[in-house]
ZAMARGU-4260 file (C-alpha; in steps of 0.2 Angstrom, whole numbers, plus 5000, padded with zeros to 4 digits):
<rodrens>
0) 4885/5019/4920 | 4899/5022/4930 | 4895/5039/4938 | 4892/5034/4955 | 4904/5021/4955
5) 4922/5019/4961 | 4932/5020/4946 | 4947/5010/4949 | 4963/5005/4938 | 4972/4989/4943
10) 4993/4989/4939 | 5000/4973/4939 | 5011/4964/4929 | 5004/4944/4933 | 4988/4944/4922
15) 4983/4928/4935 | 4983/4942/4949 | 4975/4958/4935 | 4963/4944/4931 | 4954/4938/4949
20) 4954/4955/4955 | 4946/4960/4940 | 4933/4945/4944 | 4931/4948/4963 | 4925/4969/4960
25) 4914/4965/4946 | 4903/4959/4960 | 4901/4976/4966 | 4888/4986/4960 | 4898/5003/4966
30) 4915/5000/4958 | 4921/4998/4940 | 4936/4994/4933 | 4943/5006/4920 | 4958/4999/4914
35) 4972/4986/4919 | 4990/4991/4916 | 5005/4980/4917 | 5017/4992/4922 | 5020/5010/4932
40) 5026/5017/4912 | 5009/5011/4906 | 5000/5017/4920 | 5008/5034/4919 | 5005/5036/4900
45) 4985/5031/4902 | 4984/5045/4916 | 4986/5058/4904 | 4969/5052/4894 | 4959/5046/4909
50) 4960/5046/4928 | 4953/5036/4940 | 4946/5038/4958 | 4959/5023/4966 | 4975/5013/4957
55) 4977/4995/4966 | 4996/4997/4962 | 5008/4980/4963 | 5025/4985/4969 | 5036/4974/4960
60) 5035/4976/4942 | 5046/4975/4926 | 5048/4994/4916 | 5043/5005/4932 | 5040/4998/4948
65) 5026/5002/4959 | 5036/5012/4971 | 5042/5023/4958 | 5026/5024/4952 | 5019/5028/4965
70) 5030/5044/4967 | 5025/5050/4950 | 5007/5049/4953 | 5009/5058/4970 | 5019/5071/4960
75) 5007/5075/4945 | 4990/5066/4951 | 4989/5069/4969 | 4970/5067/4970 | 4970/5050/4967
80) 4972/5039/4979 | 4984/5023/4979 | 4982/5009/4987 | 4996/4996/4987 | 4993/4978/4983
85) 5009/4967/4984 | 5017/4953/4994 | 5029/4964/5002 | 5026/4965/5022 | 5044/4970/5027
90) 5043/4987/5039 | 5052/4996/5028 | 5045/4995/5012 | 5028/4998/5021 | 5036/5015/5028
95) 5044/5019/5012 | 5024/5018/5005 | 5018/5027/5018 | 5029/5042/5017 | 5025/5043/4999
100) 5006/5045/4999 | 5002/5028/4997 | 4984/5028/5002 | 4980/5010/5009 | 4991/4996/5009
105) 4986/4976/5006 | 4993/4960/5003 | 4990/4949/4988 | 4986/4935/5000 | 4974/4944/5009
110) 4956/4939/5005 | 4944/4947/4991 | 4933/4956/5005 | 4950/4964/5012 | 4953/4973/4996
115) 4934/4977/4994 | 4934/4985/5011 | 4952/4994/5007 | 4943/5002/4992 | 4928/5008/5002
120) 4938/5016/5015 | 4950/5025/5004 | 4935/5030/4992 | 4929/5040/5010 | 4946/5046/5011
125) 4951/5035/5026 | 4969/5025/5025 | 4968/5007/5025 | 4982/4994/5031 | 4979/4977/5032
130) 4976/4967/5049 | 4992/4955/5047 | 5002/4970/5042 | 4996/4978/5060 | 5000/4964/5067
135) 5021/4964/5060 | 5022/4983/5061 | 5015/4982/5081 | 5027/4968/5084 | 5040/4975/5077
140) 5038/4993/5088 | 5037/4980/5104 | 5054/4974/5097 | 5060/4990/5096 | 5054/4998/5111
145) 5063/4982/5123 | 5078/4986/5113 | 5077/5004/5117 | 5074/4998/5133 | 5089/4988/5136
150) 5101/5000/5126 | 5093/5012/5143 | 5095/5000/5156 | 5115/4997/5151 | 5119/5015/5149
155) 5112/5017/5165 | 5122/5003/5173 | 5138/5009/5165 | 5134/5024/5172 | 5132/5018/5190
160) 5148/5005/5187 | 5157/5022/5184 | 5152/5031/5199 | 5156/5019/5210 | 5172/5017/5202
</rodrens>
């Protein structure tokens, strides 16, 4: 009976990865998997027969990969939400996500409550990053804001070099 339950497909081309998420939900009483795809082509053809509430959606992957994916489901199935699943925790592919819908975003080495909670909170309609991709997005803001910073400080030197010149 999967009425009340969070209907979720899992798109990732390791079966190790499709296998022990598949194991860590099947504890939950309100979620069910519906289908395990390999790819964003095989994901994209299954779609047209059956959609789920949330796709846990790997980025790197052979055929179509998950960015490109992820662009197509935004395009014909924006209701469902996408939550990314991947080892991938550089800023830009993070943005990149972001800026194409991607619900909620998790890394594979993050731990089996993580992606329980992620689900939950996407399934209410919140967004969902994980905590150690906070943590390298805020650093890397901090970075930026003492670069700007400096860039500020020598412009204003350069300009008080010229005045007195």
């Amino acid at each position: 009976m999967t009425e009340n339950k969070i209907k979720i497909f899992i798109v990732d081309d390791h079966d190790l990865i499709r296998e022990g998420l598949d194991r860590i939900l099947s504890f939950e009483d309100n979620i069910s998997i519906l289908r395990e795809c390999k790819n964003g082509r095989e994901v994209l053809e299954l779609l047209e027969k059956e959609v789920p509430d949330i796709i846990l959606l790997d980025i790197n992957m052979p055929v179509l990969n998950g960015i490109d994916t992820l662009k197509e489901i935004k395009k014909r199935f924006n209701k469902i939400k996408v939550i990314m699943l991947t080892v991938e925790d550089d800023r830009r592919t993070i943005t990149e996500v972001i800026d194409i819908g991607a619900d909620g975003y998790i890394l594979k080495e993050s731990a089996g409550s993580e992606i329980v909670n992620a689900i939950k909170a996407v399934s209410n309609n919140e967004k969902y990053m994980d905590v150690a991709l906070l943590k390298i997005i805020f650093h890397d803001i901090k970075d930026n804001f003492r670069k700007e910073k400096s860039i500020i400080y020598t412009d204003k030197t350069s300009v008080i070099q010229q005045i007195i010149k």
